[in-house]
C-alpha positions as CSV (number, residue, x, y, z in Angstrom):
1,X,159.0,90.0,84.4
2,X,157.6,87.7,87.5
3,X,154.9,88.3,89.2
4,X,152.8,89.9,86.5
5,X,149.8,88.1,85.2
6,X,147.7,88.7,81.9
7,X,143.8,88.1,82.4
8,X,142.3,86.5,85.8
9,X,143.6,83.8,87.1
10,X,141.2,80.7,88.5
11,X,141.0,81.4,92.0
12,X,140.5,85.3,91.7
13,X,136.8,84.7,91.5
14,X,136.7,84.3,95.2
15,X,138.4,87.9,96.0
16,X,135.7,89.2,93.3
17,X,132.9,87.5,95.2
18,X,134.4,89.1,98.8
19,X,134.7,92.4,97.4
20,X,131.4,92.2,95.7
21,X,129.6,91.0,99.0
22,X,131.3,94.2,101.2
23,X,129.9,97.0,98.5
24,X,126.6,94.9,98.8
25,X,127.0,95.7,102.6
26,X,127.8,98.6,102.2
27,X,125.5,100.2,100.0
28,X,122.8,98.2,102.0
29,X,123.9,99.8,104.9
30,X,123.8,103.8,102.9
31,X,120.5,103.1,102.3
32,X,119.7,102.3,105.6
33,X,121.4,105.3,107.2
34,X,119.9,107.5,104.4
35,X,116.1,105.9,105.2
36,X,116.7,106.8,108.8
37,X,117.8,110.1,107.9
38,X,114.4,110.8,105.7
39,X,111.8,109.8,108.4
40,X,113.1,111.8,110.8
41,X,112.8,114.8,109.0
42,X,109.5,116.7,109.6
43,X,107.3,115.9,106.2
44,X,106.7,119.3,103.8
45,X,103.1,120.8,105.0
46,X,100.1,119.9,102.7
47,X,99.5,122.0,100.0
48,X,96.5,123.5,101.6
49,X,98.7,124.6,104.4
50,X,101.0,126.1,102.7
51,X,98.6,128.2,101.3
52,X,97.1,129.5,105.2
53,X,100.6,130.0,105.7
54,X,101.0,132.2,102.8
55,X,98.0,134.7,103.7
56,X,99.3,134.8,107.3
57,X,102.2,136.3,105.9
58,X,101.2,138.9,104.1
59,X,98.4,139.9,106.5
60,X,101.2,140.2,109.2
61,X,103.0,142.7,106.7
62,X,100.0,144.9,105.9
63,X,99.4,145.2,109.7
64,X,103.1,146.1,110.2
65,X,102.9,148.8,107.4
């Protein structure tokens, strides 16, 4: 059969290098967009707060009973 090789060749270290640059790239670039993504969520209320917003609850349901 032609065409048909067994192992790597010499020069297929330079398509490994290309392809290994471009999912550098790319997960660089997932990271990014996933970075962005985080900060422009609001960040979860202190602990504290959560806590205030707990007994304002349940006051508002005794009053509606």
């Amino acid at each position: 059969m032609t065409g048909v090789t067994r192992g790597f060749e010499k020069e297929d270290w330079a398509g490994f290098f290309l392809v290994t640059i471009v999912f550098v790239v790319w997960a660089a670039l997932g990271v990014f967009i996933y970075y962005l993504f985080r900060k422009s969520k609001a960040p979860p209320p202190d602990y504290a707060e959560f806590l205030d917003l707990q007994e304002d609850n349940e006051e508002e349901r005794m009053w509606k009973n």
